[in-house]
C-alpha positions in Angstrom: -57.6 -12.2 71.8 -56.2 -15.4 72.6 -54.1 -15.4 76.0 -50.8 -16.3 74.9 -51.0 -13.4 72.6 -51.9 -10.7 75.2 -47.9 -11.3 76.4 -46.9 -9.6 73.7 -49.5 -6.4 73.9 -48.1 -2.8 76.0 -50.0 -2.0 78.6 -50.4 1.7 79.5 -51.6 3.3 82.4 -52.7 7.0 82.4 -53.2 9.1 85.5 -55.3 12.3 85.8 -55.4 14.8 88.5 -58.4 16.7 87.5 -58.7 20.5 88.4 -61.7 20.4 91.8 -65.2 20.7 90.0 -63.9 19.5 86.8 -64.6 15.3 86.9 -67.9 15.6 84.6 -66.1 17.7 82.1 -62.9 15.0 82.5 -64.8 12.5 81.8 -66.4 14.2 78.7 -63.1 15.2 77.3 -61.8 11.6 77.8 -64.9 10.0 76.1 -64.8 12.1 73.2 -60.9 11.1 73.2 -61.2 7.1 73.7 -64.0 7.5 70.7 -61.4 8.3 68.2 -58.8 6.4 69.7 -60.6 2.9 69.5 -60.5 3.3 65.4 -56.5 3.7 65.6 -54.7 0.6 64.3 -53.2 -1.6 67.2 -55.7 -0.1 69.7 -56.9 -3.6 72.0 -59.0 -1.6 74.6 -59.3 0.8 77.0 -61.0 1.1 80.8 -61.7 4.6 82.2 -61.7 4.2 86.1 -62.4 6.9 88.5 -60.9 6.9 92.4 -63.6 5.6 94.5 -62.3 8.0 97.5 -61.2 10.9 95.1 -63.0 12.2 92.1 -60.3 14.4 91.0 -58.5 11.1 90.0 -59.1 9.1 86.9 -56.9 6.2 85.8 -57.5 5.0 82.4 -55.8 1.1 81.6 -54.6 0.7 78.0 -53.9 -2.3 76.2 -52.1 -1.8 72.7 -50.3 -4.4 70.2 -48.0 -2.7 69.3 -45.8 -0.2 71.2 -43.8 1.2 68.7 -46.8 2.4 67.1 -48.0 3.7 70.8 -45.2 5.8 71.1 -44.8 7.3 67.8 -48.2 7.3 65.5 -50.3 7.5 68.7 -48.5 10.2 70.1 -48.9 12.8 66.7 -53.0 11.8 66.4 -54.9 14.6 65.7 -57.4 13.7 68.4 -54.6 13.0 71.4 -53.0 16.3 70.3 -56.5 18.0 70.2 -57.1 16.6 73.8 -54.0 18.0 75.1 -54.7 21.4 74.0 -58.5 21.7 75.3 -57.8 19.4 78.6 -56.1 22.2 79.9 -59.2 23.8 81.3 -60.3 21.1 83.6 -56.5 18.5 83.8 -54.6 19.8 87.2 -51.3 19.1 85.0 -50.0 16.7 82.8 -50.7 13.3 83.6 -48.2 10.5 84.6 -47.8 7.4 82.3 -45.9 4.1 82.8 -46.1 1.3 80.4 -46.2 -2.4 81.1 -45.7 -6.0 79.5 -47.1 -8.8 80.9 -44.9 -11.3 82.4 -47.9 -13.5 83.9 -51.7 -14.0 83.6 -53.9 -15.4 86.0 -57.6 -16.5 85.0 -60.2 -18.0 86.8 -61.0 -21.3 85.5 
């Protein structure tokens, strides 16, 4: 995607708490999630990062083009609603989300 177009795209960033043991099955559940997720219309991409200090934290950073569809269409997927019900047994709660535009962008020339 051109620069000048990523302005326009919602970012999204997901924190996990995971439950002490539970990263590898986390990270499963997550994987299997993203999967399905990347075929969703105005999905741009997705990074699953992990806390270099704490494995019980994951962060994942989600670019979308469109928000409205984000925060209706998104939220009802089967998958996401899937994932919700079966993270249960390894997420130490719900996870926090915040959502982001992008005012600037710096790239190394």
């Amino acid at each position: 995607m051109k620069a000048e177009n990523n302005q326009k795209n919602l970012i999204v960033l997901v924190e996990y708490n995971i439950q002490p043991t539970k990263s590898n099955d986390a990270i499963a559940g997550l994987t299997e999630l993203i999967e399905n997720v990347t075929k969703e219309p105005h999905f741009v991409s997705i990074k699953l990062h992990t806390d270099l200090k704490d494995t019980s934290k994951i962060l994942l950073y989600e670019v979308w083009s469109d928000d409205n569809y984000y925060n209706t269409a998104h939220m009802q997927t089967k998958h996401l609603q899937k994932f919700i019900e079966d993270s249960r047994v390894f997420l130490a709660g719900p996870p926090t989300i915040s959502q982001w535009k992008i005012e600037k962008e710096f790239i190394k020339k």
